[in-house]
Steps between C-alpha positions, in 0.01 A plus 500: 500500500537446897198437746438860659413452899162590561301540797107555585393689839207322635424706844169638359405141449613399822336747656164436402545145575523602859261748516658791456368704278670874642862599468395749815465154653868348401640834658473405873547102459776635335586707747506271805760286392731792458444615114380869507368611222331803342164465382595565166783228502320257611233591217803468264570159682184343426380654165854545292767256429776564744880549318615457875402309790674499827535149674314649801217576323462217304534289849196721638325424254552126484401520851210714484345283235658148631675420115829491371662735227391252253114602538574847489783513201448296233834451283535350181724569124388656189633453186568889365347573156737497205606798389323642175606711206253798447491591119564823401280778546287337781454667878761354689414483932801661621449352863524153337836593270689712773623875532440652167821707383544876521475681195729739356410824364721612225457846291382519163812511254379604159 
């Protein structure tokens, strides 16, 4: 199997490295160099794992906190696990095998 891409957001860590303990305080560091934010994505910012990070923002915060993207995003590759056969009659986790199948709803022909 291939190497899946993975990443690890360390802002949090950064953070408290520098004191900053608040997201209410990221908000207007944030904000002077030009990255307005609501409270509640800058919350998101700091306590979630971003999907999508403008350049801008990541910038401001290399500045605020005087690092480069490699302190705050940790990258690496993981190995996915192989695939296993569930035996019949076990609970399957449909979010781990896909979208189950509709079913079809014949009449009774007797």
């Amino acid at each position: 199997m291939k190497p899946v891409p993975t990443y690890t957001w360390q802002l949090r860590q950064v953070m408290a490295t520098h004191g900053l303990w608040k997201t209410s305080d990221l908000g207007p560091l944030l904000a002077e160099r030009g990255v307005v934010l609501s409270p509640a994505q800058v919350y998101r910012l700091a306590a979630q794992v971003p999907e999508r990070l403008s350049l801008r923002t990541l910038a401001a915060l290399c500045d605020i906190f005087s690092c480069t993207p490699d302190e705050l995003i940790q990258t690496g590759l993981a190995t996915p696990p192989p695939k296993v056969e569930q035996p019949e009659g076990t609970v399957v986790d449909l979010a781990s095998v896909g979208r189950p199948r509709r079913a079809r709803i014949t009449p009774d022909t007797q």
